[in-house]
N, C-alpha and C positions, 0 to 999 in steps of 0.2 A: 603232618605238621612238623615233624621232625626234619625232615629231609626241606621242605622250607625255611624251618630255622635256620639251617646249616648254610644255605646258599643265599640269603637277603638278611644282612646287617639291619637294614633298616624293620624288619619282623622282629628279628630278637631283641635288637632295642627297645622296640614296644614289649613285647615279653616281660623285659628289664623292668621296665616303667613300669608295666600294672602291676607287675610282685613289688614294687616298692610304695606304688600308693597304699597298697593292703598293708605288708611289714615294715616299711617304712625304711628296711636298711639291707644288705644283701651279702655274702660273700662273692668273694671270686670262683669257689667251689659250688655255689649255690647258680650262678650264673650260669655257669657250662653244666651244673645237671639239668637247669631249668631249659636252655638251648640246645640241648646234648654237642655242645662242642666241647675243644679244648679249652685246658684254662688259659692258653695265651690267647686265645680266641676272645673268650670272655671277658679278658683284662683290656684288650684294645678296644670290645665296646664300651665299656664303662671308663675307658679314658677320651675315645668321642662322646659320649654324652655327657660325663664333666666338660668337657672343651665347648659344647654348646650350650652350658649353663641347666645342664636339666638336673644333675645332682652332682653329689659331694666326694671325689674320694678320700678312702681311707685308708688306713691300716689294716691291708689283707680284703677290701670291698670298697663300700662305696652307702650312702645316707641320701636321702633327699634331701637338697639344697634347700638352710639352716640356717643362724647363725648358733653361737654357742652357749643364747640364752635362752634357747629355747627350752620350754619345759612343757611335758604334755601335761593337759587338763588330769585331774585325780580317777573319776570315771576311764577314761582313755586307757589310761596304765590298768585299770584293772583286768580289761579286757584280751591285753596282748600277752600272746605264748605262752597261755595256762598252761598246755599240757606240758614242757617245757617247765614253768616255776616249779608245778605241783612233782614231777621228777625230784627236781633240785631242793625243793624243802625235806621231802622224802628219804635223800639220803643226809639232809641237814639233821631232820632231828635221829637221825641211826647215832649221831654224835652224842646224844644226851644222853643221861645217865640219871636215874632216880637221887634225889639231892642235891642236882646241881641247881647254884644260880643261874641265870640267861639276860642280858641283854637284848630285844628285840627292834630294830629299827625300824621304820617308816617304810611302807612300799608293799608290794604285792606278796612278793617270794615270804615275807616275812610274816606274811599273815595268815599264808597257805602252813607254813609252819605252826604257829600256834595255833592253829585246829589240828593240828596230829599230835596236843600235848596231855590231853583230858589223859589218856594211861599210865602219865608219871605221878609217881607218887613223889614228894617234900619236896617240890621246885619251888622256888621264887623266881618269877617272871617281873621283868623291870620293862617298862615301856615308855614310849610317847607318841604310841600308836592308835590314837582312837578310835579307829574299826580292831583293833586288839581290844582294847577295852572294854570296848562296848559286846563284843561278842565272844570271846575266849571261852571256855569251859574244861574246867580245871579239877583233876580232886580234890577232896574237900581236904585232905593232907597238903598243898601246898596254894601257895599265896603268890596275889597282883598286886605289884607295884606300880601308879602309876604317877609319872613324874610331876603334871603338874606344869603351868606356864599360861603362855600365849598361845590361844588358838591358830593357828596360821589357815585364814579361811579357804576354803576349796581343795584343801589337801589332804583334812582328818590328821593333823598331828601340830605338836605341842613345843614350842620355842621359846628360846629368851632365856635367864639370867638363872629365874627357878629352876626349869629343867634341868641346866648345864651345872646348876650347883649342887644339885642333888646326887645327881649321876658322877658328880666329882667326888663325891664322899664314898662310894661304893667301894667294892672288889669285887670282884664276878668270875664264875668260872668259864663263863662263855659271852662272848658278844655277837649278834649275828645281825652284820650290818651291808645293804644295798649301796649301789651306785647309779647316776645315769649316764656316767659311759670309763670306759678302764680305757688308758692306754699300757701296756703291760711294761714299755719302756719310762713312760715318764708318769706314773701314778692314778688316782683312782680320782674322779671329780666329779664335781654334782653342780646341777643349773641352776643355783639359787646360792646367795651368802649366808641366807638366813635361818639353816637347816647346817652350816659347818660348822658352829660350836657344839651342840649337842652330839654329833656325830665324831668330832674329834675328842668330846670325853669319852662316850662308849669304847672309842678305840682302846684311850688309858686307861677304863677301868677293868676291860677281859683280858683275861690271863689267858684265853685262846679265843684269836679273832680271827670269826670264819666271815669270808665276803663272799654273799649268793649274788648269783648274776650269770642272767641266760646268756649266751653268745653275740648276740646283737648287739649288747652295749661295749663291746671290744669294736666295732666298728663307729662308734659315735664318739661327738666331741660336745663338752659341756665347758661352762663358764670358768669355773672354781673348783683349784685341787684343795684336795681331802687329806691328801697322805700319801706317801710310796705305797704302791702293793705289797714292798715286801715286808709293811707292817703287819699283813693280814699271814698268820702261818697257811690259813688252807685259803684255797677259794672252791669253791663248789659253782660248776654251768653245767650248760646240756655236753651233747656228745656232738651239736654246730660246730664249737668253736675246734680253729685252724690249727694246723703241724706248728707251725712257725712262732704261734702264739703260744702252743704248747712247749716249745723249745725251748723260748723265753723267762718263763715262770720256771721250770724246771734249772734253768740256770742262775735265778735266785735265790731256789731255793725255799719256794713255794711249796707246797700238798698241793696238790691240784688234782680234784675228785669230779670226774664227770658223772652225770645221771642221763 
C-alpha cells in the first residue's frame, strides 16, 4: 500500500480524505506519514484537493471545507482526541496546587480535568460547565462554584449577563480555558458570540491563563476572536502540533507545554 501511495496521487488523496472524514482536520506532517511521502509531496496534495473544492487549507494543513460558523454538535466534541485531551488535562492539573482557585471553561479537555481534582484539597472550583457540575467530585475541604445564567441548549454551559457578572467580581489563581480553533499569529476564536463574554472575563479574572487545546484546532478557523494568545501565559497540546507553530509561541513568548 505504501509503495501505491507513493506512485497514484489520486490513492493518497483518497487516504487524505478518509483521515479527514474521521479527524476532520490534518497536518502536513500527518499527511506524508499517513502516504509515507514527503512533506512537499503531501503539501501539493492538499493543495489539489483544496483547488477542487474538497477541503480547506490551513495554517501548517488543511480542514474539511467549512465555513467559520461552524460549530460541532456537544456529543461530537466529546468524542474527538480523548486520548490527546486526557494527556493535556493531565499535565493541566500537574499546575494546580492544594488552595488554589481555578477557573474552568466549557468543552472536553476541561472536563477531563476536573475529574483529576477529587485529591485536592481547599480549591474553589468556579464553572459554567454543566457536565462540571453535574458530575465533579471534590474533597470535602474544597468548594463549586457555579455561575449561573442562561442555559445555552445543546452545549451543557451557562451564558448571558449573570455568568459574566459574576465571574467579573472574581480573582483566581488559575483559569483554564478552551478554543475552537488558535491562529498562533492572529489570536484564539471560538464559533459562536454567545460564549465571548463569559470567556473574555475568565480571561480578566486568572492571574495565570492556561489555554488547553489538542493540535487540530491550530489548523481550524472559527467565527469570533477571543483574545491574542499572548494573553494566555501557557498553552498546554499534544506532541501533533508543528515546528513552525512551535517557533511562533515561543516568540511571544508563550509556555508552551506539550503532553
Amino acid at each position: 500500500m505504501g509503495q501505491m501511495a507513493n506512485s497514484m496521487p489520486a490513492k493518497r488523496q483518497q487516504n487524505i480524505m478518509e483521515y479527514l472524514n474521521i479527524r476532520r482536520s490534518i497536518t502536513i506532517k500527518e499527511a506524508a506519514d499517513l502516504c509515507k511521502v514527503s512533506e512537499a509531496t503531501a503539501r501539493r496534495d492538499l493543495d489539489e484537493l483544496s483547488g477542487m473544492g474538497f477541503l480547506e487549507r490551513t495554517y501548517g494543513g488543511a480542514v474539511l471545507e467549512r465555513g467559520t460558523g461552524f460549530e460541532r454538535e456537544h456529543d461530537e466534541k466529546m468524542k474527538i482526541m480523548i486520548p490527546e485531551k486526557t494527556r493535556i488535562a493531565q499535565k493541566a492539573a500537574g499546575l494546580i496546587k492544594n488552595g488554589c482557585s481555578i477557573f474552568l471553561d466549557s468543552g472536553t479537555t476541561t472536563l477531563l480535568l476536573a475529574r483529576m481534582l477529587q485529591g485536592f484539597q481547599n480549591l474553589t472550583v468556579v464553572t459554567h460547565n454543566l457536565d462540571i457540575a453535574y458530575s465533579i467530585k471534590l474533597d470535602k475541604s474544597s468548594t463549586l462554584i457555579v455561575t449561573g445564567g442562561i442555559r445555552r441548549d445543546g452545549y451543557s454551559v451557562l451564558i448571558g449577563q449573570i455568568a459574566e457578572e459574576l465571574v467579573n467580581r472574581l480573582s483566581l489563581d488559575m483559569a483554564f480555558l478552551g478554543a475552537d480553533a488558535i491562529n498562533p499569529n492572529y489570536g484564539v476564536f471560538n464559533s459562536n458570540f454567545v460564549e465571548i463574554g463569559i470567556k473574555r472575563s475568565a480571561i480578566a479574572c486568572g492571574k495565570h491563563r492556561i489555554l488547553l487545546s489538542d493540535h487540530t484546532k491550530f489548523q481550524t478557523k472559527a467565527l469570533t476572536k477571543v483574545c491574542d494568545i499572548e494573553e494566555f501565559e501557557t498553552v498546554i497540546t499534544d506532541d501533533g502540533i508543528d515546528e513552525e507553530t512551535k517557533e511562533i509561541l515561543r516568540n511571544k513568548s508563550v509556555n508552551l507545554i506539550t503532553a
